[in-house]
TORLUMZA-801141 format. One record per residue (C-alpha): x, y, z. Coordinates in steps of 0.25 Angstrom, whole numbers, plus 2048, in hexadecimal, padded with zeros to 3 digits. Each point is the difference from the previous one (the first is absolute). Layout:
% residues N
XYZ;...
END
This chain:
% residues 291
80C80F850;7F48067FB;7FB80B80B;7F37FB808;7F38077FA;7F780580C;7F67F7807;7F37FE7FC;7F680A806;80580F7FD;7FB80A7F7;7F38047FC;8018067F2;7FA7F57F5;8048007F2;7FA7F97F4;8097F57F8;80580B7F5;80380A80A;80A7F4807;8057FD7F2;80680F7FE;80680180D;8087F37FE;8038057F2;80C809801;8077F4808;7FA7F57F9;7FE8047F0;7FC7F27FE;7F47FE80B;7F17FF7FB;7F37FF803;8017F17FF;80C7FE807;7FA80780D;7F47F87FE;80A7F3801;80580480B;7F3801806;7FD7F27FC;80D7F9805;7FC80780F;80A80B800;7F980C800;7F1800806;7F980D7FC;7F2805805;7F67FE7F8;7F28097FF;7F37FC7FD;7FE8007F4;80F7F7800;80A80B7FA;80F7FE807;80480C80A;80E800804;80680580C;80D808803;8057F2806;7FB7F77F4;8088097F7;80C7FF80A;7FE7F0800;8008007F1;80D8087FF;8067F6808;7FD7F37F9;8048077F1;80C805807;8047F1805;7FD7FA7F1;80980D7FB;80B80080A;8017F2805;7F67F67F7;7FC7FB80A;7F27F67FC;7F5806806;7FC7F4809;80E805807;7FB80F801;7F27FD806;8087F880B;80780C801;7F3807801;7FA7F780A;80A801809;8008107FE;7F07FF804;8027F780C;80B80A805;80D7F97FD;80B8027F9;8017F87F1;80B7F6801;80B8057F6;80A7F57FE;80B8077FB;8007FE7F0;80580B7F7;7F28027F6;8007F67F7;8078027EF;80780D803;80E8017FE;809808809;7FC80C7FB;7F27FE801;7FB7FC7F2;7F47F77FF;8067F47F9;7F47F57FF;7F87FF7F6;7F980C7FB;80480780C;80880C7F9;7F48047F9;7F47FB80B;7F8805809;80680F804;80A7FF7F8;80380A7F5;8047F77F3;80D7FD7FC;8038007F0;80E8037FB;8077FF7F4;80E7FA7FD;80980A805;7F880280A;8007F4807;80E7FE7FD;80480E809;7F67FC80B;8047F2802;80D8047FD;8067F57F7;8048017F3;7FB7FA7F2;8077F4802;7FA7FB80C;7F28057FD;8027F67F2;8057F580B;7F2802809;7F97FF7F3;8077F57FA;7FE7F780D;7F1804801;80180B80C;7FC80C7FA;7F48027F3;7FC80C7FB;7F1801804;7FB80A7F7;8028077F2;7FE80F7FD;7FC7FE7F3;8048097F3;7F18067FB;8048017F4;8057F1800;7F27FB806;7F98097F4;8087F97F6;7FE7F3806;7F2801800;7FE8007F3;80B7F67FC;7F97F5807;7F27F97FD;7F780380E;8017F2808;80E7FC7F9;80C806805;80D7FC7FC;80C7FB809;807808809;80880D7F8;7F87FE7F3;7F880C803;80A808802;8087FB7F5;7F28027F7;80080F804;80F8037FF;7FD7FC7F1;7F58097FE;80680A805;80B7FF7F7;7F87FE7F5;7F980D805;80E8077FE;7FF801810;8097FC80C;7FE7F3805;7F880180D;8087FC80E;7FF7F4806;7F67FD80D;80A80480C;8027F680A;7FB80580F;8037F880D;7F780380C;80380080F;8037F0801;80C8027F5;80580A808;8007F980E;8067F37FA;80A8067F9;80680780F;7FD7F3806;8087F77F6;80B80B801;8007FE80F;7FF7F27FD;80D8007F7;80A80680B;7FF7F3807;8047F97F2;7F17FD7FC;7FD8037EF;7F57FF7FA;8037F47FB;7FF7FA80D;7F3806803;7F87F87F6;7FB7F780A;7FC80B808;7F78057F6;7FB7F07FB;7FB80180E;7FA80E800;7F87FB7F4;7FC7F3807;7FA80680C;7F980A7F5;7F97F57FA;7FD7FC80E;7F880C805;7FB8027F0;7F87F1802;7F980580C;7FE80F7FC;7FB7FE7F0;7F27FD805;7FF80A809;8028097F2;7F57FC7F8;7F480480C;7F880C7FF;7FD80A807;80580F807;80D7FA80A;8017F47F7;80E8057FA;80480380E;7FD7F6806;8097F87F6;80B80C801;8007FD80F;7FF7F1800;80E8037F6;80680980C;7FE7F680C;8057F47F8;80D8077FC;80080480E;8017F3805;8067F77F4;80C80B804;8007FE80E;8007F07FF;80C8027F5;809808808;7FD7F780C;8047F47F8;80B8067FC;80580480F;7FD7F0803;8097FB7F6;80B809802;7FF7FD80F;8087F3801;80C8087F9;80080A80A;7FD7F680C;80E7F87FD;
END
């Protein structure tokens, strides 16, 4: 559990809103400007304010606010749980911990929902082949198997320059051709130039491939392959689509903490949508246990 920030009334030393930022930086290389001010909105933190309306912070505003990013880092929890949490703290009670492990981490800790590996304080993950072969450790075989069944995409490309420079020029702006034609194009120039043919874009996995492949591996000393997993990943998608209908208007507002407030809309919905599978789970398994 997340450790108790100090009640509200101690300190005297005031900071502006940037001042706050860099503090939290070194811990949280992801925070803002706008995502304190989002906070502030959703009744987390509430900072002075001076005359002329300018925030100033206080040594236990910036405790609070360590508090609530921790509990998204460590535990994702949604934040309606952590100002509870916080309620309780300021009416002198205890925050009520139920006993949960933090939700999407496996047992050694790695965020495994969505976007976690690379989210909020979290240093990005981007490995190549070999590399995600020896960290997960599996081999080239089984990696093709989470692959063929869907598990595991590669998320990003480190494209050759040389490749991208050719293929500018082969292709009519506003035309590109289908998939590899560019590369084949520039292969052919180059060639033609009397040069070696560029490398091909190297496939990179990010955090989420990593954390799968351990968790299918775990999966398969009980007997469980890919194969089998299919249906756990036609309903990962479902549920998807679910939080993407009511999210996708939250992205096309304007404004400073708009993105924020769609990136933490995301956060409390897989909170819960998770909670509410595992929970059905454990309820349909329950008769089988109860004979």
């Amino acid at each position: 559990m997340t450790s108790a920030p100090p009640r509200p009334g101690g300190g005297r030393t005031l900071v502006g809103i940037g001042e706050v930022m860099e503090m939290l930086l070194p811990e949280f290389p992801d925070i803002s400007i706008s995502k304190i001010r989002f906070l502030e909105a959703e009744g987390l933190v509430e900072p002075q304010r001076t005359p002329s309306g300018y925030r100033k912070f206080g040594p236990t505003d910036i405790d609070r606010l360590r508090y609530v990013l921790r509990a998204q880092r460590d535990q994702y929890l949604p934040l309606k749980v952590i100002k509870d949490h916080l309620d309780a703290i300021d009416r002198g009670l205890e925050p009520v911990d139920d006993g949960r492990d933090p939700v999407g981490t496996d047992p050694e800790g790695v965020a495994a929902h969505p976007g976690a590996a690379d989210g909020p304080s979290r240093a990005p993950v981007l490995l190549d082949r070999a590399e995600l072969l020896v960290a997960a450790g599996i081999d080239e075989a089984a990696l093709a198997r989470l692959e063929e069944f869907g598990l595991i995409e590669p998320r990003r490309t480190a494209p050759d320059a040389g490749a991208a420079t050719a293929a500018e020029g082969s292709e009519a702006p506003g035309e590109p051709g289908p998939p590899g034609e560019a590369a084949e194009a520039a292969a052919e120039m180059a060639v033609d130039a009397g040069k070696a043919p560029p490398a091909p874009p190297t496939p990179r996995y990010d955090g989420d491939a990593l954390v799968i492949a351990r968790l299918v591996t775990a999966l398969g000393e009980y007997g469980l392959e890919p194969r089998h997993l299919r249906q756990v990943k036609a309903a990962a998608d479902r549920e998807a689509a679910l939080v993407e209908q009511i999210v996708a208007p939250l992205t096309h507002r304007r404004g400073a903490g708009a993105r924020t407030g769609a990136e933490e809309t995301v956060r409390d919905l897989v909170s819960l949508t998770s909670r509410l599978h595992t929970v059905l789970v454990g309820a349909a398994l329950r008769p089988l246990l109860d004979r």
